[in-house]
ZABA-417532 format. One record per residue (C-alpha): residue in three letters; x, y, z. Coordinates in pm, whole numbers, padded with zeros to 5 digits, always signed. Each point is the difference from the previous one (the first is absolute). Example, Ala and Ser with C-alpha at 12.3 -4.5 7.8 and 13.67 -1.06 7.14 Angstrom:
ALA+01230-00450+00780SER+00137+00344-00066
% end
This chain:
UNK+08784+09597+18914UNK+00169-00154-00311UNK+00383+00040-00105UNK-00073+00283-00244UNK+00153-00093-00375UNK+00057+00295-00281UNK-00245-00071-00293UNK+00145-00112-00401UNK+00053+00414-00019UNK+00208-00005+00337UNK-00283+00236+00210UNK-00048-00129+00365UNK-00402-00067+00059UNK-00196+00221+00238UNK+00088+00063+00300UNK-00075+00090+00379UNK+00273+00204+00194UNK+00007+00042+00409UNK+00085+00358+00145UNK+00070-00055+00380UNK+00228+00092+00270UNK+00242-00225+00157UNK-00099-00146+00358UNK+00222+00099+00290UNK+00108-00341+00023UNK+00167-00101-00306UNK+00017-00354+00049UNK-00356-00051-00003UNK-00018+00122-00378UNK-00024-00271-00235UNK+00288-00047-00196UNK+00091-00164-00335UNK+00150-00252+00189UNK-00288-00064+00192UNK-00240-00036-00335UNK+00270-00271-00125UNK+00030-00191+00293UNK-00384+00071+00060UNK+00006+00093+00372UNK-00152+00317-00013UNK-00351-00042+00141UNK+00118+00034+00369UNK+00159+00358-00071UNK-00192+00308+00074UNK+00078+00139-00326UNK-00216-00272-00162UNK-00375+00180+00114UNK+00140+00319-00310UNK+00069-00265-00210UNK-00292-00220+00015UNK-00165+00307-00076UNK+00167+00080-00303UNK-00109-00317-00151UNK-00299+00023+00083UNK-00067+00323-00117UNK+00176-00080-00320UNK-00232-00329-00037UNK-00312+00253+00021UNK+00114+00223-00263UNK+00050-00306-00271UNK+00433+00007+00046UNK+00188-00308+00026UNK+00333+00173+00138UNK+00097+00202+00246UNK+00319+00208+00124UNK+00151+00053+00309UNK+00341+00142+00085UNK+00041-00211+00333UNK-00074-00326-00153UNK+00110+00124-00425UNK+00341+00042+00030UNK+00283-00222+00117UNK+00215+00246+00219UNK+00289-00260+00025UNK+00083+00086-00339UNK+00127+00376-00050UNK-00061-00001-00383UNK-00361-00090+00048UNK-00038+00285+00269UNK+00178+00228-00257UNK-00280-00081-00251UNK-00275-00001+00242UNK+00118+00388+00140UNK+00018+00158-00314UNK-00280-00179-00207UNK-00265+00088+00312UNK-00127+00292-00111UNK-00096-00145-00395UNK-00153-00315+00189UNK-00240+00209+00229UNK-00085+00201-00305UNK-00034-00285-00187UNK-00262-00238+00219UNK-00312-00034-00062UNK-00162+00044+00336UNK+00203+00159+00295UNK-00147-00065+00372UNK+00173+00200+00291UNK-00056-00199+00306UNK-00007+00226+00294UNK+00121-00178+00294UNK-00074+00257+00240UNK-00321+00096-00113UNK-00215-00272+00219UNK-00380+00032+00130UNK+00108-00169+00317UNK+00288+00221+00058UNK-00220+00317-00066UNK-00071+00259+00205UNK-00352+00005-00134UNK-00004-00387+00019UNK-00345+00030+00240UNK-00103+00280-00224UNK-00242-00109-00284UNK+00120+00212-00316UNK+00110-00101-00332UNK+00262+00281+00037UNK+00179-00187+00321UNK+00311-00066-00218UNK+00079+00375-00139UNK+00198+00140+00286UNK+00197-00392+00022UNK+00039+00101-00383UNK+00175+00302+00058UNK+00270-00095+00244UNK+00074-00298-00165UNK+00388-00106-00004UNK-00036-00090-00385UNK+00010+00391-00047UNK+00334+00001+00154UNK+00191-00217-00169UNK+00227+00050-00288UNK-00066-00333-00235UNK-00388+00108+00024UNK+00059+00309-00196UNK+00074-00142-00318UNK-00253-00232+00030UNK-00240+00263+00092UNK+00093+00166-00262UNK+00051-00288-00275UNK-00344-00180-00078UNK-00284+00183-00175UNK-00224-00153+00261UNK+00024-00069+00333UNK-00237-00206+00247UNK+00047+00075+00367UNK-00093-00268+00283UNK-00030-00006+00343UNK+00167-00305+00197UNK-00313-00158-00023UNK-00021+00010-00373UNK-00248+00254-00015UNK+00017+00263-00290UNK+00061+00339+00109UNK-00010+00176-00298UNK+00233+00048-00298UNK+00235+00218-00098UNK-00164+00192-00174UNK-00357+00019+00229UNK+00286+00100+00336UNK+00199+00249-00217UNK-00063+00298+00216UNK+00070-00228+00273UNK+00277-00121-00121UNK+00117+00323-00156UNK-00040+00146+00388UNK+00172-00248+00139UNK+00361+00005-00261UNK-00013+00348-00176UNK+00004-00185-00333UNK-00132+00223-00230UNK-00345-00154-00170UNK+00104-00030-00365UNK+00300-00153+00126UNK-00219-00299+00204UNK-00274-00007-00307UNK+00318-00052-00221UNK-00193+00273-00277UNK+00365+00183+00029UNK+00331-00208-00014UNK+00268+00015+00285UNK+00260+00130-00211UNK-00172+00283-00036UNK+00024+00073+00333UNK+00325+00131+00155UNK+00259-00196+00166UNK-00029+00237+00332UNK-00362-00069-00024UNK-00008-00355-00045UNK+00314-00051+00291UNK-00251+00215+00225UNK-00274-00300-00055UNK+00246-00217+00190UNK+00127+00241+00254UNK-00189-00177+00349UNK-00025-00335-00142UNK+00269-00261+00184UNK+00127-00364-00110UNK+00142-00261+00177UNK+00357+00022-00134UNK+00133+00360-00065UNK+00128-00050-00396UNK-00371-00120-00020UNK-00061+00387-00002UNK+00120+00077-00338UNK-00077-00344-00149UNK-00336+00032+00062UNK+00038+00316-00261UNK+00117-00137-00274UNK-00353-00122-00162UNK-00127+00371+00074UNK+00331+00141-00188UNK-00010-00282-00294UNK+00329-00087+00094UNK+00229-00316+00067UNK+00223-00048+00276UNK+00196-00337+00114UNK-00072+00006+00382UNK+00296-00007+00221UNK-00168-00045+00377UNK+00391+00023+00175UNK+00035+00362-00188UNK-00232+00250+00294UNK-00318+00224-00123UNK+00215+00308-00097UNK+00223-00237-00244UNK-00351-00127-00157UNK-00095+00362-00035UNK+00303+00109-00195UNK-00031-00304-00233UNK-00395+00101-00047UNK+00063+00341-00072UNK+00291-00065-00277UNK-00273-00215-00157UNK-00262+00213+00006UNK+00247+00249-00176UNK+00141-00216-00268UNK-00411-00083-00045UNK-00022+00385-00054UNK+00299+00029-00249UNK-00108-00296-00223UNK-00328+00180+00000UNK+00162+00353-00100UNK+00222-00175-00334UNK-00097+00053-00305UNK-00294-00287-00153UNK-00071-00078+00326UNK-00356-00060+00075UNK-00159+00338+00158UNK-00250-00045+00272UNK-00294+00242-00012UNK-00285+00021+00185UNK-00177-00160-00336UNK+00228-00235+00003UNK-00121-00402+00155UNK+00348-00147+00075UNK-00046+00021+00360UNK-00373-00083+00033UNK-00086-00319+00146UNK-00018-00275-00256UNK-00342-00119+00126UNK-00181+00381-00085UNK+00194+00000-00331UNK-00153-00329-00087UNK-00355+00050+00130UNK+00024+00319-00253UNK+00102-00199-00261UNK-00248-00276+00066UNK-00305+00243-00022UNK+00108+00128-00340UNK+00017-00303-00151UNK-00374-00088+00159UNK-00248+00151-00257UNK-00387+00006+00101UNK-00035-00301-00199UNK+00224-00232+00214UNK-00134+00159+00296UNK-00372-00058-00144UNK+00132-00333-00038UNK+00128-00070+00326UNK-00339+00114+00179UNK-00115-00259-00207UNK+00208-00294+00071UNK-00159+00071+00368UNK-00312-00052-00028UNK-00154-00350-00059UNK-00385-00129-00054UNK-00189+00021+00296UNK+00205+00288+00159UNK-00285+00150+00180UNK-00276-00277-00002UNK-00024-00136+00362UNK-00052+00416+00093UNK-00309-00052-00284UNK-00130-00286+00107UNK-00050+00110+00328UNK-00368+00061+00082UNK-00052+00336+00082UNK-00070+00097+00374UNK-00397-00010+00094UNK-00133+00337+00004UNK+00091+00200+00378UNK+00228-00252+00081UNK+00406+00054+00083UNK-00040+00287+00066UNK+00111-00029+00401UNK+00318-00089-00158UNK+00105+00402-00112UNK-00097+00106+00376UNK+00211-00264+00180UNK+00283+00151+00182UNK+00213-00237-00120UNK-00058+00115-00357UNK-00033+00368+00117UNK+00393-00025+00056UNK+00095-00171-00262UNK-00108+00273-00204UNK+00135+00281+00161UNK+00300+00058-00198UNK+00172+00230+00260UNK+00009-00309+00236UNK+00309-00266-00052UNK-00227-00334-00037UNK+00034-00130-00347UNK-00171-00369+00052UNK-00365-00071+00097UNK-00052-00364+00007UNK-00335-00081+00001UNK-00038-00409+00097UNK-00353-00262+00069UNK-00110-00327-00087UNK-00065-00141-00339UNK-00340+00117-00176UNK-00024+00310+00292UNK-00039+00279-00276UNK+00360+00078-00013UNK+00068-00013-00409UNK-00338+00226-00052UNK+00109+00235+00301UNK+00314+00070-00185UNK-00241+00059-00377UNK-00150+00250+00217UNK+00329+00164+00126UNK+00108+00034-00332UNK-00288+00192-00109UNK-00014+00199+00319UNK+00382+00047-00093UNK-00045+00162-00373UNK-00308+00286+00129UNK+00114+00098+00299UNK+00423-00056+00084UNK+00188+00224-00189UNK+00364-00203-00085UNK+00229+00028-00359UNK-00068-00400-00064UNK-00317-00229+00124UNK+00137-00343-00026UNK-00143-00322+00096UNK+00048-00391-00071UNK-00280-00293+00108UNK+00148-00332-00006UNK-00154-00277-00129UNK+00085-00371+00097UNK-00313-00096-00248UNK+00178+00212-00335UNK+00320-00055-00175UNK+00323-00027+00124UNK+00087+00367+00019UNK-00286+00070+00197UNK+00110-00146+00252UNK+00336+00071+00019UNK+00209+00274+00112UNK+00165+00043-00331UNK-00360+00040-00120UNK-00071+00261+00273UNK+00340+00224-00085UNK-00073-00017-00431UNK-00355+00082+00137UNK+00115+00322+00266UNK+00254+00115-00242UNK-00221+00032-00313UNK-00274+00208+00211UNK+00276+00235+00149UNK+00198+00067-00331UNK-00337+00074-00179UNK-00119+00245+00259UNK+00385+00150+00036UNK+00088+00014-00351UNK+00325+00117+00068UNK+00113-00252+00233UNK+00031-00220-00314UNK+00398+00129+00021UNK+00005-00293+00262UNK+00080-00192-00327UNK+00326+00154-00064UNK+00098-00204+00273UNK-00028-00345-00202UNK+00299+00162-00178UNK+00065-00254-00330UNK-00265-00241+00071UNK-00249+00276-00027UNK+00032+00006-00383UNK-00064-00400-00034UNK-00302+00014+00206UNK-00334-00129-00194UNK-00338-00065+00045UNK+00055-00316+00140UNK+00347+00062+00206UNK-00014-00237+00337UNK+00006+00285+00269UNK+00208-00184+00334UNK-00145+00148+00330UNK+00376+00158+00118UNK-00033+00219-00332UNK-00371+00065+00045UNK+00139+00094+00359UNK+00236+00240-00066UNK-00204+00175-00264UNK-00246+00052+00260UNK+00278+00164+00229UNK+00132+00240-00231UNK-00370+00073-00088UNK-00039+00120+00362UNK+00339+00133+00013UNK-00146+00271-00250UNK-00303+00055+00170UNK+00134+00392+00056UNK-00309+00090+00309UNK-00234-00216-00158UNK-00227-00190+00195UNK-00119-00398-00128UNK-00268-00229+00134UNK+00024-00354-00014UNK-00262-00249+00068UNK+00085-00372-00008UNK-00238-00270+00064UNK+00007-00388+00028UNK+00312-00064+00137UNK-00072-00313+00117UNK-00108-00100-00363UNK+00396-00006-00079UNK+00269-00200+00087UNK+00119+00062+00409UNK+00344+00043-00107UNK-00081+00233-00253UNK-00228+00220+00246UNK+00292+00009+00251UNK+00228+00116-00239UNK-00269+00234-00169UNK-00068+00191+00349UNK+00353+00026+00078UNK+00065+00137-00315UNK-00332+00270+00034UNK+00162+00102+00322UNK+00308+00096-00169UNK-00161+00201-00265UNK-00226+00195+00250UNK+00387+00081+00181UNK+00125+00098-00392UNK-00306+00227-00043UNK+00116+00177+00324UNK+00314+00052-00098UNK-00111+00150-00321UNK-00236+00267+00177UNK-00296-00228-00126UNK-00247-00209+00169UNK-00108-00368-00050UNK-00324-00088+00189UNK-00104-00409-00076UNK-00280-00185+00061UNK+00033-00373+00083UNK-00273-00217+00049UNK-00006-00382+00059UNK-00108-00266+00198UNK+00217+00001+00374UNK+00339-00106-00051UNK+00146-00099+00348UNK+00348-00003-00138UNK-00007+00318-00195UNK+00055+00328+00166UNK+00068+00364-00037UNK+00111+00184+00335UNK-00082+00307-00158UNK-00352-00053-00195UNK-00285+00107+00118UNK-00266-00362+00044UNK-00377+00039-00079UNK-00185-00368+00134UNK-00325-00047-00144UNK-00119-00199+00259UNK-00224+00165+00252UNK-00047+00328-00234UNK-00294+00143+00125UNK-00073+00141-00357UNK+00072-00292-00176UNK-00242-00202+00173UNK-00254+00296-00078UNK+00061-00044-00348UNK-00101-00390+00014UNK-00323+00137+00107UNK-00030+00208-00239UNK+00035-00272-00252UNK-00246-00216+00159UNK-00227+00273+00002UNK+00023+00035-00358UNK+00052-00343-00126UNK-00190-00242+00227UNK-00358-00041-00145UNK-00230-00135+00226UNK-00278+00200+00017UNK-00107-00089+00345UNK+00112+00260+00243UNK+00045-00196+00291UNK+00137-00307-00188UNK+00261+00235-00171UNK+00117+00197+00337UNK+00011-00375+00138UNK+00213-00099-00295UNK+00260+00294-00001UNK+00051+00035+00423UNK+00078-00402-00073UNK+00207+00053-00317UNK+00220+00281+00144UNK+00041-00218+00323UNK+00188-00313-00224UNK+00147+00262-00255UNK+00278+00077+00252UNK+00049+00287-00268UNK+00092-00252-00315UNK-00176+00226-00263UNK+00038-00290-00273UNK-00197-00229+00279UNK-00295+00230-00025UNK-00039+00075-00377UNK+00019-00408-00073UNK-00266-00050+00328UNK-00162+00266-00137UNK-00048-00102-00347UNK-00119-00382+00145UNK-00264+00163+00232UNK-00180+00202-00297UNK+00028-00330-00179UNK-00202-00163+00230UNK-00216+00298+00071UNK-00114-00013-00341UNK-00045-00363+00006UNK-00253+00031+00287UNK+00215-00142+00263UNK-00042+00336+00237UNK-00058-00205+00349UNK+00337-00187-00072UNK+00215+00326-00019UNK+00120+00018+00345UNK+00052-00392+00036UNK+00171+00066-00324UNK+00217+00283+00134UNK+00090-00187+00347UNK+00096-00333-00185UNK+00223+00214-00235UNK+00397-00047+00104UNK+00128+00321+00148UNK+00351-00029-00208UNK+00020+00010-00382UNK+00163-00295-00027UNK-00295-00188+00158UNK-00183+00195-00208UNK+00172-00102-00304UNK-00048-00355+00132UNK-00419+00026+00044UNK-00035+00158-00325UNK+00186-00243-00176UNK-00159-00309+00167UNK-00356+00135+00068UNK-00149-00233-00288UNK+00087-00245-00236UNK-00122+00191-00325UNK+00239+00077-00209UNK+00326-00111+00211UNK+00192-00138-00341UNK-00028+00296-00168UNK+00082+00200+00319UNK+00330-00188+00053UNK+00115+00028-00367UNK-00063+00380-00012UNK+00195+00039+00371UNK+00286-00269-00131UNK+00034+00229-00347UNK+00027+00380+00149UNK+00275-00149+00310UNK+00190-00180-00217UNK+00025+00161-00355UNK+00371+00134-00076UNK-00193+00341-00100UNK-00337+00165+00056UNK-00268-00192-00265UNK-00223+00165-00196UNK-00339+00017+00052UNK-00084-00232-00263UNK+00288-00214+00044UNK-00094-00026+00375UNK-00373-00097-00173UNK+00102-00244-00286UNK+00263-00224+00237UNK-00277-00039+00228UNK-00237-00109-00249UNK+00231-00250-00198UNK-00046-00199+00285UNK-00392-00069+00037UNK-00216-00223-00204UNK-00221+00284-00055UNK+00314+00140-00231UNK-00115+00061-00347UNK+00089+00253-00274UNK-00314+00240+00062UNK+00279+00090+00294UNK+00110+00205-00258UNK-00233+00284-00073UNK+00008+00054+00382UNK+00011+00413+00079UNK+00243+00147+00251UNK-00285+00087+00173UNK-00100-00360+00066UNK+00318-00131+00081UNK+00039+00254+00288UNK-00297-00138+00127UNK+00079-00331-00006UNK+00335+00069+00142UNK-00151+00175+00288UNK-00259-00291+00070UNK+00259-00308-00014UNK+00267+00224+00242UNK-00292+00045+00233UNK+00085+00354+00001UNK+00378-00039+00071UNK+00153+00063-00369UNK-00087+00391-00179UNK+00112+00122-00321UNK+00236+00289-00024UNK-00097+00341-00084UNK+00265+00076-00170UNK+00087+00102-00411UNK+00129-00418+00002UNK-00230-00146+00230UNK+00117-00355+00187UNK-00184-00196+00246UNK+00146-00022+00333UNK-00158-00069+00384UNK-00164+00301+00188UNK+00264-00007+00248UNK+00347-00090+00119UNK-00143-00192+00248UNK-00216-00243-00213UNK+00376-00097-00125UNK+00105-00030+00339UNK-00293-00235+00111UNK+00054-00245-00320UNK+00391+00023+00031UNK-00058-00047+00415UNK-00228-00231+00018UNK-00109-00370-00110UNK-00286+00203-00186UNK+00084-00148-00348UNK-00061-00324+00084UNK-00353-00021+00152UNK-00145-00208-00298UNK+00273-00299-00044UNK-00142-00083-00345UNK-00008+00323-00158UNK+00317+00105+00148UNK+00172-00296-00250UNK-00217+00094-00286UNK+00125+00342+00055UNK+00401-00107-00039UNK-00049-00029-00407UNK-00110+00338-00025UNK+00282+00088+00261UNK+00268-00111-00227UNK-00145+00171-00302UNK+00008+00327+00177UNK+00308-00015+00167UNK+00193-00092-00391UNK-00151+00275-00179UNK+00135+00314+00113UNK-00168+00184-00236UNK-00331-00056-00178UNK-00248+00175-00195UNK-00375-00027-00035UNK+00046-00154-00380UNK+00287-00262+00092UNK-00198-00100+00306UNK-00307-00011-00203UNK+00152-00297-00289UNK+00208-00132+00298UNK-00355-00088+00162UNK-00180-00093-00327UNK+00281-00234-00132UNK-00062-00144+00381UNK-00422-00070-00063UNK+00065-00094-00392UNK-00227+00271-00045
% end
């Protein structure tokens, strides 16, 4: 965390604040002294602390305070200051985390017990509840985040009120903050601090004066009833100032004692018409937003559907059971991506949730397709258009929210915490979230991404909602979630009856006993690699029709297994054709965006004798064609309203990327480094300036 330093209008930046207790031994709490001379890390009281920055760092906030390490206690005017400006600076954080010491899963006596509810009764007799300095900072911030000593969230304060309200007596309006404390009597609000102990007696009344509004100098040699007296001839000369005439009135209209935060979020919202919050749904959303979904080909007819039956998926969706994560993991090209199409389809007719979201990313597309920044814009633009009214989420922007336009750069920590107050105000609801590709996105990112899913299925929880996700991705060995619920494709028994089903369907060899030959052999070197099969597939019926029937099952058995090799035989098989091959594969890996169809068609073409201005009047139709012949079948068009070319699958980019697969031809592969060169300077073409770019080139 950075030194924090007041802005040109002297207001301190955002915030993090740390509500704790004390340990038992105070010399293991890290002092100011200890941050200065930076020996700290050895102390117990470091593990709260690490977790405060942490936690900070995930909700986009530089600083963080915390009153072992905040305040110098060597010097008394400093300690002054920090004692009666307390309350105002728990009110006035941004985020306030209460780290439960005592609240610990291993310490539990439902440890062995698996519940998501282990941690209430831990909750309950907590020592934070008995403490006098936690009152005011109970009482103080307009939000409140409760964690166990693992850093799990609990709840807030406002999903554990009747808990909490159990627990201290505190009336609810008074821990909402929807009626001020001075409005409350001074019996009542003395009674709030009746059982609660500190360390050092005159700590008693001090710990009162943020839930009084008044200032006291603390004198610790003076004894608790000596504090007392001094608190309760402030609190009365607070009373008579309040009694003279043109003093300020305090009604129960009246905002002077609500919490700065709620006044501002109020004022915030006014200012936000519904054309700056039209326009900030539409600085979300970016070209492409939903195009690797669309562009995925539709499941064959009767198959996926083992998925919906699966036990593992049976849970999932049971909302009355605690399991918010199914994580459903295989090889590259097993199905996965058009599993998930199917989900979501399965999802909208027959689970019945508030919000339906999903993201596919896409290591092929743009770069927020395939980035976690992309997936959050993506997520939040699907929830706030099926929850209209969680578009208040943008109150929380505060004076940034009224700059934002069409083309604002979103960071991910903002696009983060908009998702968390989004599910913060879920209110019951219920949200579905399906996610696919992960490993088509930076590891780093995907680490972070999960963690952060985790948290919001724990901040649905504590909002009486419910966050079920979806993951699905290839295995990631260094990736896990204790608590998810792991579907392997592998080995599915109805997965491997769907590859029948296919090959059934699609393999066209009329020949009974040829074609039962042919699919007991395909199925056998499949190992379940659905993308293995449809290109197999697709070679076979070529051959078929070319009259080459008594060659299909040498065919199938010289065939590599993997779809690397795969990649390899296809690609080498025979010499027609290899130059143009090469150029298209060189074009679609290495462009700095998706090409266009035609752009894809016209750099290829620039480069062959054969080039001649006739190119010209070529249809779409035709180049398609002819982009699907060259590619051998590896490079598709995009269905989409902009259509791109791109390969068929992530792993044909792996292979290339992997493998020495680009330079099989020697010769070509150096006529290919002009038109290399060209595509990597352009970053942005169109059919037109590529057009006189190539005819300029040819004279023509």
């Amino acid at each position: 965390m950075a030194q924090p330093q007041c802005d040109d209008h002297g207001q301190i930046p955002a915030y993090a604040i740390l509500s704790h207790t004390w340990l038992a031994d105070n010399d293991q709490e890290v002092t100011f002294e200890d941050i200065v001379k930076q020996a700290y890390q050895g102390k117990d009281g470091y593990q709260k602390i690490d977790f405060s920055f942490k936690q900070a760092a995930r909700h986009g906030l530089r600083y963080c305070w915390i009153d072992t390490c905040c305040i110098d206690k060597s010097s008394s005017q400093e300690l002054s200051e920090a004692l009666n400006s307390m309350f105002r600076w728990y009110r006035n954080a941004a985020r306030c985390y209460v780290y439960l010491s005592d609240v610990c899963k291993d310490d539990s006596d439902h440890a062995n017990v698996v519940s998501e509810t282990w941690w209430r009764e831990p909750f309950k007799k907590s020592r934070w509840f008995s403490r006098g300095w936690t009152l005011q900072e109970l009482l103080a911030p307009t939000t409140l985040e409760f964690y166990s000593k693992e850093g799990s969230l609990l709840g807030t304060k406002s999903s554990l009120e009747r808990e909490v309200n159990a627990r201290t007596g505190i009336q609810l309006s008074a821990l909402r903050g929807t009626t001020p404390l001075n409005q409350f009597s001074v019996t009542e609000r003395r009674s709030w601090a009746e059982h609660r102990e500190t360390k050092r007696p005159e700590d008693s009344a001090y710990c009162l004066m943020g839930i009084f509004d008044v200032s006291m100098y603390p004198l610790y040699s003076e004894g608790r009833d000596r504090a007392f007296l001094r608190l309760e001839e402030e609190i009365d000369k607070a009373s008579q100032r309040e009694k003279e005439p043109g003093s300020r009135k305090h009604t129960n209209d009246d905002d002077h004692e609500v919490p700065v935060r709620k006044r501002l979020k109020v004022e915030t919202h006014l200012r936000l018409d519904h054309d700056q919050v039209a326009k900030i749904m539409e600085s979300l959303k970016y070209d492409q937003i939903e195009a690797r979904q669309l562009n995925i080909k539709a499941p064959h007819s009767k198959t996926c559907k083992w998925i919906v039956d699966k036990t593992e998926f049976v849970s999932w969706q049971d909302f009355t059971k605690p399991c918010g994560i199914l994580w459903i993991k295989g090889k590259p090209g097993s199905g996965k991506s058009t599993l998930m199409k199917y989900l979501l389809v399965y999802a909208r007719r027959h689970i019945k949730v508030a919000a339906l979201l999903s993201f596919f990313f896409n290591a092929r597309g743009s770069d927020l397709e395939k980035s976690t920044n992309g997936a959050y814009r993506t997520l939040l633009v699907q929830l706030l258009d099926k929850i209209p009214t969680l578009q208040s989420i943008f109150d929380s922007l505060g004076p940034l929210a009224g700059s934002i336009e069409t083309s604002h750069h979103w960071t991910t920590e903002v696009l983060k915490n908009l998702l968390i107050e989004a599910v913060q105000s879920l209110q019951g609801s219920t949200i579905v979230c399906l996610v696919d590709a992960l490993d088509e996105c930076d590891v780093d990112d995907v680490r972070d991404m999960v963690s952060f899913f985790e948290e919001l299925c724990e901040y649905a929880r504590s909002a009486n909602g419910e966050l079920r996700i979806c993951f699905a991705s290839r295995h990631y060995p260094h990736i896990t979630i204790d608590t998810a619920i792991n579907l392997i494709f592998e080995g599915q028994e109805g997965h491997q009856e769907d590859i029948e089903r296919y090959l059934k369907s699609k393999l066209r060899i009329h020949d009974a006993d040829v074609a039962e030959k042919a699919r007991a052999l395909l199925l056998e070197r499949a190992s379940g690699i659905f993308m293995w099969i449809v290109l197999v597939v697709d070679m076979l019926n070529k051959d078929y029709d070319r009259g080459r029937e008594a060659e299909i099952e040498q065919r199938i058995s010289n065939t590599p297994k993997d779809l690397h090799g795969l990649f390899h035989d296809m690609l080498t098989r025979d010499e027609h054709g290899k130059g143009y091959l090469l150029l298209c594969l060189q074009w679609v890996l290495f462009s700095k965006r998706p090409l266009k169809l035609a752009e894809l068609y016209f750099a290829i073409q620039s480069t062959t004798s054969q080039f001649n201005a006739s190119l010209r009047k070529a249809s779409d139709t035709t180049m398609e064609r002819f982009i699907l012949d060259v590619s051998k079948g590896l490079v598709e068009l995009t269905k989409t309203k902009s259509p791109v070319v791109q390969f068929i699958h992530e792993s044909v980019r792996d292979y290339l990327l992997k493998t020495q697969a680009l330079k099989l031809h020697r010769m070509v592969h150096s006529e290919c480094e002009h038109a290399l060169h060209l595509c990597r300077s352009i970053p942005d073409v169109h059919r037109r300036a590529i057009w006189a770019s190539l005819v300029r080139r040819h004279g023509e």
